[in-house]
C-alpha positions in Angstrom: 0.0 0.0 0.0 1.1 3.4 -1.1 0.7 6.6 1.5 1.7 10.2 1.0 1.7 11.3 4.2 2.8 9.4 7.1 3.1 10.3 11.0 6.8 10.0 12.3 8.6 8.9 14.9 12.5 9.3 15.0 15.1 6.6 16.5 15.2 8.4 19.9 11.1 7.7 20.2 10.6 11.3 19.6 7.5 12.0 17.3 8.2 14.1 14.6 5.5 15.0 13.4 3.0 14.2 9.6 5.7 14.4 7.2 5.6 13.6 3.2 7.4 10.0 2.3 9.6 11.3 0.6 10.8 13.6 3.1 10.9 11.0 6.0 12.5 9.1 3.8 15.4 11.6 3.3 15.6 12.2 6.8 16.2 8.1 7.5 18.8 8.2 4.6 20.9 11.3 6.2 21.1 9.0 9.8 21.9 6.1 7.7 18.8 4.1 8.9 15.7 2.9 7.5 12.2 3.9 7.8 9.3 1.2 8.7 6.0 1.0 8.9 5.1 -0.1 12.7 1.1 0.9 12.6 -0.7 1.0 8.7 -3.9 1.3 9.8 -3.5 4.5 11.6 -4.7 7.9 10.0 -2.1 8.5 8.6 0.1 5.6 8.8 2.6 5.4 11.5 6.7 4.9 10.6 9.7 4.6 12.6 13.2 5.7 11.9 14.8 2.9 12.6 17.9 0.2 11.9 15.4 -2.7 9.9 17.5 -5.7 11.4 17.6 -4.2 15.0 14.1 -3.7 14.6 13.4 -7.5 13.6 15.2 -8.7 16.2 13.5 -6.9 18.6 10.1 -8.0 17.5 11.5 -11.9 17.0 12.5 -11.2 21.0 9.2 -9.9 22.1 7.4 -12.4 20.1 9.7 -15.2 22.4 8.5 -13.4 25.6 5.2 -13.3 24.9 4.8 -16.9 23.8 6.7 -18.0 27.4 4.2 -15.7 29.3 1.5 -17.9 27.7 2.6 -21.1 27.9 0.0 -23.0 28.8 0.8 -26.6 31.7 -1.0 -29.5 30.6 -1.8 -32.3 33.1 -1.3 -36.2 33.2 -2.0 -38.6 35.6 -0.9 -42.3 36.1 -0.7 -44.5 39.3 2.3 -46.4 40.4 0.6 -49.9 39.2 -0.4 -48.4 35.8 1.0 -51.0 33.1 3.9 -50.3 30.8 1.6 -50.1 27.7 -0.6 -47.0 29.1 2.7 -45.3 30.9 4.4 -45.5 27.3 1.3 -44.1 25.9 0.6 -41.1 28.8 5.1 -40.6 27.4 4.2 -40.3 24.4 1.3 -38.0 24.9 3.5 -35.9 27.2 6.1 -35.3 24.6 3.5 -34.0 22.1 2.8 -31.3 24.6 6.2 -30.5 25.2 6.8 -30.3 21.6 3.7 -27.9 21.6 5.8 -25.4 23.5 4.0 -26.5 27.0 4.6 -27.5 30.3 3.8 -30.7 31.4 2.7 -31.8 34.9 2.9 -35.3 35.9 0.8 -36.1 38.8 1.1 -40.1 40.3 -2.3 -40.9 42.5 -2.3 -43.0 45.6 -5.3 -44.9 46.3 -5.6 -46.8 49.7 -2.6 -48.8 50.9 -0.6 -47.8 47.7 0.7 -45.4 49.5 2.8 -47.5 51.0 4.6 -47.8 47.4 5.9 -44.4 47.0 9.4 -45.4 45.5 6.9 -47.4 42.8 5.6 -43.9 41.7 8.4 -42.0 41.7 10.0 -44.8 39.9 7.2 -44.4 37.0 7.8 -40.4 36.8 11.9 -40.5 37.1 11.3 -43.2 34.0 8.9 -40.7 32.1 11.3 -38.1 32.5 14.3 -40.0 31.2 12.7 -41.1 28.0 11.8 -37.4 27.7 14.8 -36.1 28.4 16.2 -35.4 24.4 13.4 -32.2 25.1 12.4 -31.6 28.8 14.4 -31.2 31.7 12.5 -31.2 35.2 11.4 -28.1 36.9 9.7 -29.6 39.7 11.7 -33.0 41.5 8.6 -35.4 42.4 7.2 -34.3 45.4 4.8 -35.9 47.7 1.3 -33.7 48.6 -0.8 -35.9 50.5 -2.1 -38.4 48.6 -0.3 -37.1 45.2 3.1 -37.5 43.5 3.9 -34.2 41.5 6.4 -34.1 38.9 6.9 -30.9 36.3 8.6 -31.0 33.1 9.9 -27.8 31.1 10.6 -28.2 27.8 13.7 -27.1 26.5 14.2 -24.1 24.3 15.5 -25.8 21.2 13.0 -28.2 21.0 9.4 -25.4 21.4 7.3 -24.9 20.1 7.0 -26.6 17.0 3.2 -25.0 16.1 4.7 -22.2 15.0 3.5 -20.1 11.8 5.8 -20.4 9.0 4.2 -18.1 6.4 4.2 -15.5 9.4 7.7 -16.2 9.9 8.5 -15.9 6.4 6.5 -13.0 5.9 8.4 -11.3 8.4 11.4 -12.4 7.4 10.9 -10.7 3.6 9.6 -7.7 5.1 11.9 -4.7 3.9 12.8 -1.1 4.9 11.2 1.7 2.5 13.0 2.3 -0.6 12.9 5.7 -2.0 14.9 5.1 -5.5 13.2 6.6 -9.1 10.3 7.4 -7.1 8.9 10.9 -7.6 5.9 12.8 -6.0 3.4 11.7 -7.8 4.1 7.9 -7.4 4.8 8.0 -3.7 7.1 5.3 -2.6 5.8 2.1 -1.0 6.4 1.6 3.0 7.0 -1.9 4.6 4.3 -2.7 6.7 4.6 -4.8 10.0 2.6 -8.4 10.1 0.3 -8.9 12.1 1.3 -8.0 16.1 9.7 -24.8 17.0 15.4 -47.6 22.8 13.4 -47.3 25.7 14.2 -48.7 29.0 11.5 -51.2 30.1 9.9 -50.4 33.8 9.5 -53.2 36.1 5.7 -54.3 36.4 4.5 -53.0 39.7 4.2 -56.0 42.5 1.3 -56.1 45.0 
């Protein structure tokens, strides 16, 4: 989208004022930066006089922030007699969520005299987290609350979050400072725009 007028804001964060394109333009050239778009639905459009890769890097940074202040903890629970098939499967399912980008509580149920057997559950949870250890690491030892076992796995930053949007990515990654060459004042020059604000260990069967 093309805009002759646009609202400016230099690199210090001081606003500048509604200045032609071209003339914002200039003024980013002289300070050897770049001028982007940060708000194109305003009236008029919004621009920043800015370094373009600084300013990606800062948004790829705030964009990591913002997805560890929502991470969501999902919860699983298993008992110290549950049988290797359904503890493999309750692994599996917690490494889906890790790969999701999520934490993952683990919580081990007593029920009557199984209490009695708390080295069988931790046993279960310390096996969980070893065959999840290529992408967790463990926030939370497992600790006994009453009749519960409690377990926490964090994924690790390599391996999250794999739902991530690539055509977002990419469309940031393509996104470009203005350019101001062979464009005059009639044929005002086109502004980048901001988008839109990744052999198991058999367990002993439990014994009465």
């Amino acid at each position: 989208m093309r805009f002759r007028d646009v609202r400016v804001i230099d690199s210090d964060g001081n606003q500048l004022g509604i200045l032609q394109t071209r003339q914002a333009l200039n003024q980013a050239k002289e300070q050897g930066l770049d001028l982007v778009m940060v708000s194109p639905t305003a009236q008029p459009p919004v621009c920043r006089i800015i370094d373009h890769g600084k300013y990606k890097y800062e948004m790829k940074q705030r964009e990591r922030e913002s997805k560890k202040k929502q991470q969501d903890v999902k919860g699983i629970k298993i008992s110290p007699r549950i049988a290797e098939h359904d503890l493999s499967f309750q692994t599996k399912k917690a490494r889906k969520f890790l790969e999701d980008g999520d934490k993952v509580k683990v919580t081990c149920q007593f029920r009557a005299r199984e209490i009695t057997h708390q080295d069988l559950g931790k046993k279960r949870l310390m096996w969980m987290a070893e065959q999840l250890a290529d992408i967790a690491t463990i926030e939370r030892q497992p600790t006994l609350d009453g009749r519960l076992m409690v377990m926490v796995l964090l994924p690790k930053p390599h391996s999250a979050p794999k739902k991530q949007n690539v055509k977002t990515e990419d469309k940031q990654d393509s996104r470009e400072a203005v350019q101001s060459d062979g464009v005059g004042e009639d044929n005002p020059p086109e502004v980048a725009q901001q988008p839109p604000v990744p052999a198991q260990e058999r367990v002993p069967e439990a014994t009465a």
